[in-house]
N, C-alpha and C positions, 0 to 999 in steps of 0.2 A: 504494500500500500504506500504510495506517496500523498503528500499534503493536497497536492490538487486531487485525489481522489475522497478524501475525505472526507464526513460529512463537515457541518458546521460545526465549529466545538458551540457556538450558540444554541445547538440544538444538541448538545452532550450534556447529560447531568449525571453525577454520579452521588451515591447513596452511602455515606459512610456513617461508621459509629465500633465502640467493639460489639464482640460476637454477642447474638440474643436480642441486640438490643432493637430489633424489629425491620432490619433493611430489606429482607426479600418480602417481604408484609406488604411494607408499604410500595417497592418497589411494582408488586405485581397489581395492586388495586389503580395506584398513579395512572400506571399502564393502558387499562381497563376502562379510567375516566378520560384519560387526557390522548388515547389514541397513540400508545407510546411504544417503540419494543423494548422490550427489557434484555441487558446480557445477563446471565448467570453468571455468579459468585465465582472465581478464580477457584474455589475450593470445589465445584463442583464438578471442574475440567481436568482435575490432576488430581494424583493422589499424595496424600500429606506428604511434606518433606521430613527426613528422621531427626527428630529432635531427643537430645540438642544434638546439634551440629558438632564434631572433631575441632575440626582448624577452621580455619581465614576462609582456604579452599574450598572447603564445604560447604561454608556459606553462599559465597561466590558463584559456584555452581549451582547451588537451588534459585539464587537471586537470575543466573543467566537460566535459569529454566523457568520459572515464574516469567521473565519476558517472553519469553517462547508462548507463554498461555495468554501473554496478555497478548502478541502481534494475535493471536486466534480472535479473540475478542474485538477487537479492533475491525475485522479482518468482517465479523461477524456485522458489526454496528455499519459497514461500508454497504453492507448488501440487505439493509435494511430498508423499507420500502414507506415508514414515517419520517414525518418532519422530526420528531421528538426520540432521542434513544436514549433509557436510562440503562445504567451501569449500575448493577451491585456489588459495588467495590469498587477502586480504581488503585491503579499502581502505588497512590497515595498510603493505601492499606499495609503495603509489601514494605514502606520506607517506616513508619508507624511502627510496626510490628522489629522491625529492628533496631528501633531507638529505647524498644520496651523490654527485648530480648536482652540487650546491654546492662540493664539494670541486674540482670538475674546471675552475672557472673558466667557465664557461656560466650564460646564466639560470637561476634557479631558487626558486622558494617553498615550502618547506617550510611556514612558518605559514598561507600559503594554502589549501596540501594538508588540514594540520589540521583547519582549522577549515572546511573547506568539508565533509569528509566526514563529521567530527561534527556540523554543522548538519544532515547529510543522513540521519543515522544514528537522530538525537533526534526526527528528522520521520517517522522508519518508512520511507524511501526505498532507504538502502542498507542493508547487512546490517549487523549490531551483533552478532561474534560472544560466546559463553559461555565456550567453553576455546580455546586455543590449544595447536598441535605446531610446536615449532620445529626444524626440523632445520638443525645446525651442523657445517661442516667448516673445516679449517684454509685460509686463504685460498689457499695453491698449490694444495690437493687440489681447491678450488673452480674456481680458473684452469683446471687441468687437464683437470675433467670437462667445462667450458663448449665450450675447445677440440676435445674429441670428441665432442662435441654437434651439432659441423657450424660454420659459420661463424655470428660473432656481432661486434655492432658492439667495435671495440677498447675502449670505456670501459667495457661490461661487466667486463673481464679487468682492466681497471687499478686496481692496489691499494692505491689510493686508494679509488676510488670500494666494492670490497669490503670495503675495512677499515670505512669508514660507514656503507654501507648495513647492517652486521652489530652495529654501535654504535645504529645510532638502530631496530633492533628490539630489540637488548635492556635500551636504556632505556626503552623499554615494558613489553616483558615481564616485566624483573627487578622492576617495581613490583608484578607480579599477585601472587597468593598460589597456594600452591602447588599447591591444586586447581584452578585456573584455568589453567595452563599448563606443559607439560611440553618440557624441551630434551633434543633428542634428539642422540648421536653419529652422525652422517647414516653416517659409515664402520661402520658395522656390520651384519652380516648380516641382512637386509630381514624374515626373520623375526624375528629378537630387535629390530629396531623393529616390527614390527607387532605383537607380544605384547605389549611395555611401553603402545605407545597405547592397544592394545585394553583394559588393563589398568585404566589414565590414565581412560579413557572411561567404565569402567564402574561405577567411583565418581560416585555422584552430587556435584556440589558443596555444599558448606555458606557457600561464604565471599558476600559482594554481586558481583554479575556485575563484569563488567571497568570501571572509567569510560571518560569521554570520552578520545577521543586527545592531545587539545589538552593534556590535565595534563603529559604528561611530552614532547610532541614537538612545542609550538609553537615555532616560530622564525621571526627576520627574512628576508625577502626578501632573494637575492644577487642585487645588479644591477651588471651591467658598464656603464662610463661610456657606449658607445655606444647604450644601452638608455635608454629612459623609458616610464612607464608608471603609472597611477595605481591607488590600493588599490582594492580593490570592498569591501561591507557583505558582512558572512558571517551574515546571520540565516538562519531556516530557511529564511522566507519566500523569502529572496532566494533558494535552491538553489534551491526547488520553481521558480521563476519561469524560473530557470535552464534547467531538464529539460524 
């Protein structure tokens, strides 16, 4: 996929929040109301990657395989037949999920995450959403719903890694402008979130689409002593090469 193939990132939105917290819910009713397609969850195209992770390397390697699922997705939203495509999830989640990983004392690369899915984003590869829905609960209520979700690996639930992962999306998001992304109280009745997106949505933007990720969510590699591992080039070239 290149950029002139693309759809409109104006008309990309993507649905974030952590796990439970209601994204393919509201994803698929949005859908329903506002004539929308919806991608499926990154988690539903692949099978979990092994956690934790070894070294550097094996981070790296899931992170270049997770683009691999998102060029699909992308790939998916081009041959889409709406003005409107939501995303449940965006590459945002993959950078997230490593800023939160890091706290747990496990390999991890966030500024790899960054800058590898913005090199893939600027090359037309992976999707490069227009507005974002964030939906936000208080970290127990999060714990909570994960636990009656059915079994889930314990670092999910540890509040640690919830308090981060909820910190490094909305030091993303809190940069957007306000028509570009809207946080939603996830505890609230699924219709009064589905009105306010629907609502969110149907404003067209005025402000410049989202930037790159790398501005507000680069960071150093966390490497435990028993780890070595060396950086790779993050051009686009290098992703495409990658994929």
């Amino acid at each position: 996929m290149t950029r002139s193939d693309q759809p409109s990132p104006h008309g990309l939105v993507a649905i974030e929040g952590l796990r439970c917290a209601g994204k393919s819910t509201l994803a698929t009713v949005l859908a329903s109301r506002l004539d929308a397609t919806v991608i499926p969850d990154p988690a539903d195209l692949s099978s979990p990657l092994p956690y934790p992770p070894r070294t550097l390397d094996d981070v790296r390697c899931g992170l270049d395989h997770l683009c691999g699922v998102e060029r699909q997705r992308a790939e998916a939203a081009r041959r889409a037949r709406t003005g409107l495509v939501v995303f449940d999830r965006s590459p945002l989640s993959h950078i997230a999920h490593q800023h939160a990983v890091a706290q747990l004392g496990v390999p991890a690369d966030p500024g790899y995450a960054a800058q590898t899915f913005t090199a893939a984003a600027r090359a037309g590869i992976t999707p490069r959403p227009g507005r974002y829905l964030y939906l936000r609960l208080p970290q127990a209520e999060v714990a909570a719903r994960q636990r009656r979700c059915g079994p889930v690996h314990p670092h999910l639930v540890d509040p640690r890694f919830l308090a981060a992962a909820d910190r490094a999306f909305l030091r993303y998001l809190g940069a957007l402008s306000d028509d570009r992304c809207l946080v939603l109280d996830a505890g609230l009745p699924a219709g009064h979130l589905t009105s306010a997106a629907a609502a969110f949505l149907a404003a067209e933007p005025t402000s410049p689409p989202p930037g790159a990720w790398t501005i507000t969510l680069d960071a150093p590699p966390v490497l435990p002593a028993r780890s070595s591992a060396s950086a790779r080039a993050n051009t686009a070239g290098d992703v495409e090469a990658r994929l």
